[in-house]
C-alpha positions as CSV (number, residue, x, y, z in Angstrom):
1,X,4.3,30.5,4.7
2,X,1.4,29.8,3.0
3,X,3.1,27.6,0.4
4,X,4.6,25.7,3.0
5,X,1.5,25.1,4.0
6,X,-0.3,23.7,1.2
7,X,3.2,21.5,0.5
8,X,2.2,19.7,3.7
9,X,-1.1,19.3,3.1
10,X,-0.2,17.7,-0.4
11,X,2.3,15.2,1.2
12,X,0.3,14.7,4.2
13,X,-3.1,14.3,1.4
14,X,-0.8,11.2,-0.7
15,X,1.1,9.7,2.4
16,X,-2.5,9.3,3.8
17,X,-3.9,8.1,0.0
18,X,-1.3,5.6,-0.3
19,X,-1.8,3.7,3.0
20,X,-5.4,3.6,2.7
21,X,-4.8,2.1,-1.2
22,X,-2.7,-0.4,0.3
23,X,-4.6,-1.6,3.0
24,X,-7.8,-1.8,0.9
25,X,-5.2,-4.3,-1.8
26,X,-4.3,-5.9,1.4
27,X,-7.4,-6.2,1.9
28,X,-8.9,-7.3,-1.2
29,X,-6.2,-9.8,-1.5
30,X,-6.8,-11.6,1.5
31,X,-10.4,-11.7,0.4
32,X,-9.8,-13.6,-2.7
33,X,-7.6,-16.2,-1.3
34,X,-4.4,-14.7,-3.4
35,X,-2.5,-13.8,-0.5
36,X,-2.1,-17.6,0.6
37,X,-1.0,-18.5,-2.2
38,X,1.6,-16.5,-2.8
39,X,2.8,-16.9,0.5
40,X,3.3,-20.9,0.5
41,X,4.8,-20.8,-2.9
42,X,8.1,-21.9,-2.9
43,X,10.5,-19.1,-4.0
44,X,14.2,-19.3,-4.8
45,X,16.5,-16.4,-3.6
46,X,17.1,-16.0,-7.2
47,X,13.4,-15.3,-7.8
């Protein structure tokens, strides 16, 4: 069991790393003015 354990504790450990990561890019992003941007550009479906 304690295997099983320390498994979830590793996924919990990265699912928790990777939304704070992307927040703070979010984040950053807005920030710089980058995230405007690349929302108004014009984007084909082929793009």
């Amino acid at each position: 069991m304690r295997t099983g354990t320390a498994i979830n504790n590793v996924i919990s450990s990265v699912t928790m790393l990777s939304i704070i990561l992307t927040g703070a890019a979010l984040i950053r992003e807005r920030e710089h003015g980058t995230i405007e941007h690349l929302l108004v550009m014009p984007v084909t479906p082929v793009e």
